[in-house]
C-alpha positions as CSV (number, residue, x, y, z in Angstrom):
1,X,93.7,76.7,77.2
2,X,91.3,77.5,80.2
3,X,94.1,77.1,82.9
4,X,93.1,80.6,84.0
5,X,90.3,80.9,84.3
6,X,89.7,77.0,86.1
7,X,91.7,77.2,89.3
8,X,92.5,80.8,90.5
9,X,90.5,81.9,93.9
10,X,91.5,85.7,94.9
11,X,89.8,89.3,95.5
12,X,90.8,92.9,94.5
13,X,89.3,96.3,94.8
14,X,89.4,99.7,93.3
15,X,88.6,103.3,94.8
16,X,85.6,105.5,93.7
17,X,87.0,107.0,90.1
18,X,86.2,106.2,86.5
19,X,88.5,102.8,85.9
20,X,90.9,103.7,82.7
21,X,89.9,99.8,81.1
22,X,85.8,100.2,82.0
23,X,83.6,102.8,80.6
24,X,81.8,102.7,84.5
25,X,82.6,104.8,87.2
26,X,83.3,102.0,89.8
27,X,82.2,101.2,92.2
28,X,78.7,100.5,91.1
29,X,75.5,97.9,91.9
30,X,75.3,95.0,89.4
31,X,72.5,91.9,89.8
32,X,72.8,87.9,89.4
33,X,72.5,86.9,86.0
34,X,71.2,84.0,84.6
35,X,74.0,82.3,82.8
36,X,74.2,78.6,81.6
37,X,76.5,75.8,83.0
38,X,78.9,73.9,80.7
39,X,75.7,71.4,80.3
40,X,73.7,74.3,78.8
41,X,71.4,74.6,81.6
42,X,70.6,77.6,83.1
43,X,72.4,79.1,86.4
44,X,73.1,81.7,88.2
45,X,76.6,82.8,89.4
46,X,77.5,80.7,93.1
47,X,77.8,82.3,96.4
48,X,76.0,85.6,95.4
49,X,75.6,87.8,98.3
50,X,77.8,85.2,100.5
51,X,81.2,85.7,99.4
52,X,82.9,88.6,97.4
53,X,83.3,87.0,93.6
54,X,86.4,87.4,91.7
55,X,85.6,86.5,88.3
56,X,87.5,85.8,85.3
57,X,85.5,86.8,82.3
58,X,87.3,85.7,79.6
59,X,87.3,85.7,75.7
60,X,87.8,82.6,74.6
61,X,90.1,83.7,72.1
62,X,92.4,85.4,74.7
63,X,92.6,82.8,77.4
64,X,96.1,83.7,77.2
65,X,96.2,87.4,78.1
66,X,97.9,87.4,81.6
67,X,98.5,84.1,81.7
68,X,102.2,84.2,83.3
69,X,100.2,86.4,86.0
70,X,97.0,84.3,87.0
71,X,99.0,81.0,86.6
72,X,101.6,82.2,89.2
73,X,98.4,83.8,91.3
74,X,97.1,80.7,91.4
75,X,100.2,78.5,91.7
76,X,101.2,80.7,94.8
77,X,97.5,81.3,96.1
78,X,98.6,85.0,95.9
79,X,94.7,86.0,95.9
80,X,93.1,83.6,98.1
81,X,91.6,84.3,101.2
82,X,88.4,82.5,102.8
83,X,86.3,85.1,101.9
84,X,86.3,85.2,98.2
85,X,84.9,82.7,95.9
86,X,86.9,82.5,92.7
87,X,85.1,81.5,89.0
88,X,85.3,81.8,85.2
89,X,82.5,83.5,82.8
90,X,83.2,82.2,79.2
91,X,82.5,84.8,76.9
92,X,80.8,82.5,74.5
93,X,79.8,85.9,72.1
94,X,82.5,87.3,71.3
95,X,84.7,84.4,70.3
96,X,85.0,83.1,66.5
97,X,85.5,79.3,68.3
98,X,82.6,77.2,68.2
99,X,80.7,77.3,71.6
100,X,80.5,73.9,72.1
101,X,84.0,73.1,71.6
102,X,85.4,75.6,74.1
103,X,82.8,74.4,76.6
104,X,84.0,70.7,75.8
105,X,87.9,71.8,76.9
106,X,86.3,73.7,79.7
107,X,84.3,70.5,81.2
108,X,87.8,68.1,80.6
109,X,89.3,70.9,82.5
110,X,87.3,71.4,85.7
111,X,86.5,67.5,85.6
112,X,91.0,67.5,86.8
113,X,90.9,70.6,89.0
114,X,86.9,71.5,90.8
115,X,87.1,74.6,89.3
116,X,83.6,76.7,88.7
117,X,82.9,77.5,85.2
118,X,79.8,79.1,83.3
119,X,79.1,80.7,80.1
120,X,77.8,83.8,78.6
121,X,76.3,83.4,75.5
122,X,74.6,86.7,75.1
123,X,77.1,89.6,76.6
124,X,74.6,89.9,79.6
125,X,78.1,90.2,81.7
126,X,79.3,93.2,79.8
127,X,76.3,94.3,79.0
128,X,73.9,94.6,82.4
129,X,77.1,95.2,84.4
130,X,78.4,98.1,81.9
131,X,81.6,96.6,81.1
132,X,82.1,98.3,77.9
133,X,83.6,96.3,74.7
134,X,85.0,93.2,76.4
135,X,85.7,91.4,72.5
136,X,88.9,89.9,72.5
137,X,90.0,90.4,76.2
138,X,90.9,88.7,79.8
139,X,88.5,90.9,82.1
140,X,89.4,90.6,85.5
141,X,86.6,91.6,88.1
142,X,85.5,91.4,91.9
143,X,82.1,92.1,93.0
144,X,81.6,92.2,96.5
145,X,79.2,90.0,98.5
146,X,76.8,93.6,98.3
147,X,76.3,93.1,94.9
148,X,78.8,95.6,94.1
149,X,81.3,96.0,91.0
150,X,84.6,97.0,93.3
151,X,87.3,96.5,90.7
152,X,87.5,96.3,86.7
153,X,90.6,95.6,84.5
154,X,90.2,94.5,80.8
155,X,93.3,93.1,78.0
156,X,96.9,93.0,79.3
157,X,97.9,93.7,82.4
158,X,100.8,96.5,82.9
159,X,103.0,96.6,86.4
160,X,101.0,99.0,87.6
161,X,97.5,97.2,87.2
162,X,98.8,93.9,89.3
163,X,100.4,96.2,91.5
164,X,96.8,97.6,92.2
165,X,94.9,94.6,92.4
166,X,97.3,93.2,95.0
167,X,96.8,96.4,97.1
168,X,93.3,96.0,95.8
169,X,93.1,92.7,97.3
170,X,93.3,92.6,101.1
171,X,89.8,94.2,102.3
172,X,88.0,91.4,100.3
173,X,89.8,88.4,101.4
């Protein structure tokens, strides 16, 4: 379910403009938040202000959206680069599945491949970072080691959108 969001490492950015999937001109200063880990204890997101983040905020109920395109990402390390620190944010409000089932896949999960994992239960993502409606979608984002929201795309990806984030890519990797 959570292949995703558990193993892809990568970067992307966006020019100044108003992204068409985010209601935020971009780009924009966002903060840490304080998130839980899969335990339920509180955390912070890793290498904040160290590396540039590219995060995979994900619905639980879409973990699927994009799938063919971060699988072969990660398969082909497309997106990696030593300066970016990849991780998942489970969107633990909007989904309909019960939270401690889809953090008891997500634990079995990173337990096989190291990957970093932590969980929203609140919106704060969406919410302090002014995301917009992120309900029922794959949000792919980078913030750069400045604390700044660089790049923003939410739902299914067209051509054109992973044609922009691999353009998007190179200055953050």
């Amino acid at each position: 379910m959570l292949t995703l969001l558990l193993g892809a490492t990568s970067g992307f950015a966006q020019s100044k403009k108003t992204d068409k999937y985010a209601a935020v001109e971009l780009p924009h200063k966002v903060e840490n938040l304080e998130l839980v880990d899969l335990n339920g204890n509180a955390t912070t997101l890793p290498m904040w202000g160290e590396k540039n983040l590219l995060i995979f905020y994900v619905d639980p109920d879409r973990h699927s959206q994009n799938n063919e395109f971060t699988v072969e990402m990660e398969e082909k390390h497309l997106a990696a680069g030593e300066n970016i620190y990849g991780l998942g944010i489970l969107n633990l409000r909007d989904t309909w599945l019960p939270n401690n089932i889809v953090g008891s896949i997500a634990r079995k999960r990173t337990e096989k491949n190291g990957a970093t994992i932590v969980a929203d239960k609140g919106r704060f993502v969406s919410e302090k970072w002014g995301l917009g409606d992120c309900n029922n979608k794959f949000v792919l984002l980078l913030v750069s080691k400045d604390g700044e929201l660089i790049f923003c795309r939410k739902g299914e990806f067209t051509e054109q959108d992973k044609k922009e984030f691999f353009e998007a890519i190179e200055p953050y990797r």
